[in-house]
C-alpha positions in Angstrom: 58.6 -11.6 26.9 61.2 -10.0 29.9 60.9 -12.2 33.0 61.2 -10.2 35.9 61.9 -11.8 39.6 60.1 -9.6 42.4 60.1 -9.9 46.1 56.4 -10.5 47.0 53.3 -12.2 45.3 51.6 -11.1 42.3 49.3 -7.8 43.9 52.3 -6.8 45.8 54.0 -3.4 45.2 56.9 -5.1 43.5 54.9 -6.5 41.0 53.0 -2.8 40.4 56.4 -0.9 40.1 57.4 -4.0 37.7 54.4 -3.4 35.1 54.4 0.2 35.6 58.2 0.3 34.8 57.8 -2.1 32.0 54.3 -0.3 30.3 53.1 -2.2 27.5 55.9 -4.7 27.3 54.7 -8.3 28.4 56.1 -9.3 31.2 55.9 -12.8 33.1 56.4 -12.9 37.6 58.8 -14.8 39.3 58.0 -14.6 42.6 60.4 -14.9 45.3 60.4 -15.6 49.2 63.4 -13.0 49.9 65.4 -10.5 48.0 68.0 -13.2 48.2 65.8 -15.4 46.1 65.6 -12.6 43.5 69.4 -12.1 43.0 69.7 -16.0 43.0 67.2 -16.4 40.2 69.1 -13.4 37.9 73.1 -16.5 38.6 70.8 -18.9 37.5 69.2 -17.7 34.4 71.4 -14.6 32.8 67.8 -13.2 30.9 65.8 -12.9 34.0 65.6 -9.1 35.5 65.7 -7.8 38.9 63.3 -5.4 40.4 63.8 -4.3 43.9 63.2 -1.9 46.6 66.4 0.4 47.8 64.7 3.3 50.0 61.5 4.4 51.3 60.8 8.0 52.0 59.8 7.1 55.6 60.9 3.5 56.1 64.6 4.9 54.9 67.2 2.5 53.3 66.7 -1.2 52.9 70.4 -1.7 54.1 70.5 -5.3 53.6 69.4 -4.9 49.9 72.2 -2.5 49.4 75.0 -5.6 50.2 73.2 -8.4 48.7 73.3 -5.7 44.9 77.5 -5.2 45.8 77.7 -9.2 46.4 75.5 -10.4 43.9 77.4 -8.7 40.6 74.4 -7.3 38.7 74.3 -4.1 37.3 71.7 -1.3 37.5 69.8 -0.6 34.6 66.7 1.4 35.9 64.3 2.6 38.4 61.1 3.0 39.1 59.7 6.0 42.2 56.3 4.1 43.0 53.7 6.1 45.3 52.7 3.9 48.3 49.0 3.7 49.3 47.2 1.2 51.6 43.6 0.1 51.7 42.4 -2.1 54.5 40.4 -5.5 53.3 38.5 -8.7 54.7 35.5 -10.8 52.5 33.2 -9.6 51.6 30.9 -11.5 54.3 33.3 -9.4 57.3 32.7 -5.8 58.3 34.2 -3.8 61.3 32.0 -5.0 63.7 33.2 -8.6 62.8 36.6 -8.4 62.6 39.4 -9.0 65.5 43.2 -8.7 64.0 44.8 -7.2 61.0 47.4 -8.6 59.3 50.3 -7.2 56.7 54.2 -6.8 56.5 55.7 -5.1 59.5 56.7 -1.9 57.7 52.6 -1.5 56.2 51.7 -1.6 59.8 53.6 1.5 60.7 53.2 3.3 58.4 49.5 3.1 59.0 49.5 3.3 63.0 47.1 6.3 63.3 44.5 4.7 61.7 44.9 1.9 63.4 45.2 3.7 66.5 41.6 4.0 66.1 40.6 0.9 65.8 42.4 -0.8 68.9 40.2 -3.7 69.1 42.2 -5.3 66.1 45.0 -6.9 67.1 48.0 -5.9 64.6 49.7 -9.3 63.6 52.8 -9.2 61.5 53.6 -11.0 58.1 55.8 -11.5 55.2 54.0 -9.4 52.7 51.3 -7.1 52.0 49.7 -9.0 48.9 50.2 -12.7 50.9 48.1 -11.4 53.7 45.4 -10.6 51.2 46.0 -14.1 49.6 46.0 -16.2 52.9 42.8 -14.5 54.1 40.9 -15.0 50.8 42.3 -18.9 50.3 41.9 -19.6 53.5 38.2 -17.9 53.9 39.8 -16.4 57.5 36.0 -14.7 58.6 37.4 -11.9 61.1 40.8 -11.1 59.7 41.9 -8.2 57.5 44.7 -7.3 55.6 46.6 -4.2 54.8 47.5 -3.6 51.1 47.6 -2.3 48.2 43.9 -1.5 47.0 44.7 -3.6 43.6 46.1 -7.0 45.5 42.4 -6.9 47.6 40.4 -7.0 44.2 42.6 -9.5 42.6 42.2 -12.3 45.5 38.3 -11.0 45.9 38.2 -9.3 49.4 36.5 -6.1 50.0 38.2 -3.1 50.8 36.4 -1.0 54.0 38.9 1.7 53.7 41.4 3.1 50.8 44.2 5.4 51.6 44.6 4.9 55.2 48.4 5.4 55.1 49.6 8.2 57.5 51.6 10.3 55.4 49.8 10.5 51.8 53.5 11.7 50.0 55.3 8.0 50.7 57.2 7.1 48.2 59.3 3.4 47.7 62.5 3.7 45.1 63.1 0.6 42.9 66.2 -0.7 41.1 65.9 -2.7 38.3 68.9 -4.9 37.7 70.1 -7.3 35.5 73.2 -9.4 34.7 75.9 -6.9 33.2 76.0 -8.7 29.8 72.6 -8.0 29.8 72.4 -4.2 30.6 72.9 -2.7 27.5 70.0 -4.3 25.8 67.7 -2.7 28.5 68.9 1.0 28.8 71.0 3.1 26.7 73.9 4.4 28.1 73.9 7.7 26.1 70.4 8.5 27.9 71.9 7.6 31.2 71.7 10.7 34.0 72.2 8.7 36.9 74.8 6.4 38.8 75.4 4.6 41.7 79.1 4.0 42.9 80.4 2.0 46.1 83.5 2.8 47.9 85.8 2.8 50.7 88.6 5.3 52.0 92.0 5.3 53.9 91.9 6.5 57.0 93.6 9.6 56.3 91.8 13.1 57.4 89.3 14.8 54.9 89.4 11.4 52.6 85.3 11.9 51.8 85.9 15.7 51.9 88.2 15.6 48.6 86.1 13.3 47.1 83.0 15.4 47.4 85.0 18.6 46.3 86.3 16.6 43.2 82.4 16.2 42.6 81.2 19.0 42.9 84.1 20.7 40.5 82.8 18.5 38.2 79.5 19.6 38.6 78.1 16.3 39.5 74.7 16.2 42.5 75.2 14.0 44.8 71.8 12.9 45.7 72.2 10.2 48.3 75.5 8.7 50.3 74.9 6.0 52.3 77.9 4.3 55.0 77.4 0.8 56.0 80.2 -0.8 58.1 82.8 -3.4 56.5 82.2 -6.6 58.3 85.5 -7.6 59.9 87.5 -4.3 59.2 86.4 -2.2 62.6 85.8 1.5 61.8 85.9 0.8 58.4 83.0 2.2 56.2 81.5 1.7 52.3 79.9 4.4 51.1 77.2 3.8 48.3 76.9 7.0 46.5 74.1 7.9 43.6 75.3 10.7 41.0 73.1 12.8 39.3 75.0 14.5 36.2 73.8 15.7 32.8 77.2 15.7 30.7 77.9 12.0 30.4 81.8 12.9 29.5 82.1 15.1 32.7 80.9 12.3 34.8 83.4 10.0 33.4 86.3 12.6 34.1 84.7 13.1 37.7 84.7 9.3 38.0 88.5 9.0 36.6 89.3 11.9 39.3 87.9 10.2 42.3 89.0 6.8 42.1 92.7 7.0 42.9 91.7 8.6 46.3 89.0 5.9 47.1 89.4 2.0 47.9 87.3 -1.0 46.1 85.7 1.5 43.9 82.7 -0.3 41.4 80.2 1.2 39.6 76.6 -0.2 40.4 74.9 1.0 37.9 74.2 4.0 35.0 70.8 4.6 33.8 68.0 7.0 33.8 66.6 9.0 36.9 63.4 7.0 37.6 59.8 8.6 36.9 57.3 9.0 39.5 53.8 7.3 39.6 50.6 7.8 41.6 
């Protein structure tokens, strides 16, 4: 059995990318407060895996989470490209004409505005997770709240969904890395079936420094798919770059890799594994 530390409570998104991503394998939750939490519980306990969100196709990055995966040492081993749908929920003794405030994780709410543009007698009230406000309303018997999730988290804690699919933009996608200790990885993905990577550096401050790095790439025939800067605390004007690779030639890549280093500063590999599937 793979234990597997997610950001959320069980009926979360998290923990429906986990099982989706780990199909027919049993799994058992840890369920963490923060993303912190998560990386904490893979230093404690080498066997426990990782799965977290890195990018939302509205939302953007999750910046934060793309420091704490430098700091914390792990290694990339997967992903998982999870399609993100919302219902809204109450008991089943609520309806509309009952209720008075909705509640969900900051990031739900937006990226269901118009539909809640038209219902502006609920008053929108911010919370840690999507799947918690589903939990506290049904524990808690709150008569006149509802909750934004996922469809799945309002049957598990017994509430009654008034609406599926209310979501704003219907192609919304969340990207999530799974991660593990690196003494770990190679009993969780091959490295032969690897397409991907994600790389972290910095440059001098010399003119065209990315420039050569992306034409070294690119001789190599290697897509870059995403760069991402973040500033380096302390060092002003100073920039990391998190880069993911897309390659299919597993011995170019490594030549492309060997090529770009010596022009870059604290240069680490992340991660090699598989490009992530989709799900509905």
């Amino acid at each position: 059995m793979k234990r597997i530390a997610i950001q959320g409570l069980t009926g979360s998104f998290h923990d429906i990318a986990a099982h989706l991503y780990f199909e027919g394998e049993q799994i058992q939750l840890i369920c963490c407060a923060t993303f912190e939490q998560v990386f904490s519980e893979i230093r404690q306990d080498p066997t426990v895996i990782g799965m977290t969100a890195i990018e939302n196709t509205i939302a953007g990055s999750l910046l934060h989470n793309y420091e704490l995966l430098r700091e914390s040492g792990t290694t990339i081993v997967g992903e998982h490209k999870l399609h993100i749908s919302h219902c809204i929920c109450c008991l089943p003794e609520d309806d509309w004409d009952t209720l008075t405030e909705v509640h969900s994780h900051p990031v739900a709410l937006m990226q269901c505005r118009h539909f809640l543009e038209q219902h502006p007698q609920l008053k929108n009230v911010e919370a840690e997770d999507t799947a918690g406000s589903a939990k506290m309303i049904a524990e808690g018997q709150r008569r006149g709240w509802a909750a934004i999730c996922h469809a799945e988290a309002a049957r598990l804690y017994g509430l009654k969904v008034l609406e599926d699919h209310i979501e704003d933009n219907k192609h919304n996608f969340t990207r999530f890395l799974v991660v593990s200790n690196p003494n770990k990885a190679d009993m969780l993905r091959s490295i032969t079936d690897t397409n991907k990577s994600s790389v972290v550096f910095s440059l001098p401050h010399e003119e065209g420094s990315l420039s050569h790095v992306l034409a070294i790439l690119s001789f190599y025939k290697i897509n870059l798919t995403k760069i991402q800067s973040l500033p380096i605390i302390g060092r002003e004007w100073e920039y990391l770059f998190y880069v993911d690779l897309m390659y299919d030639d597993l011995t170019r890549y490594r030549q492309s890799i060997d090529a770009i280093i010596p022009l870059t500063k604290d240069f680490k590999i992340l991660g090699e594994y598989k490009d992530g599937r989709q799900t509905n």
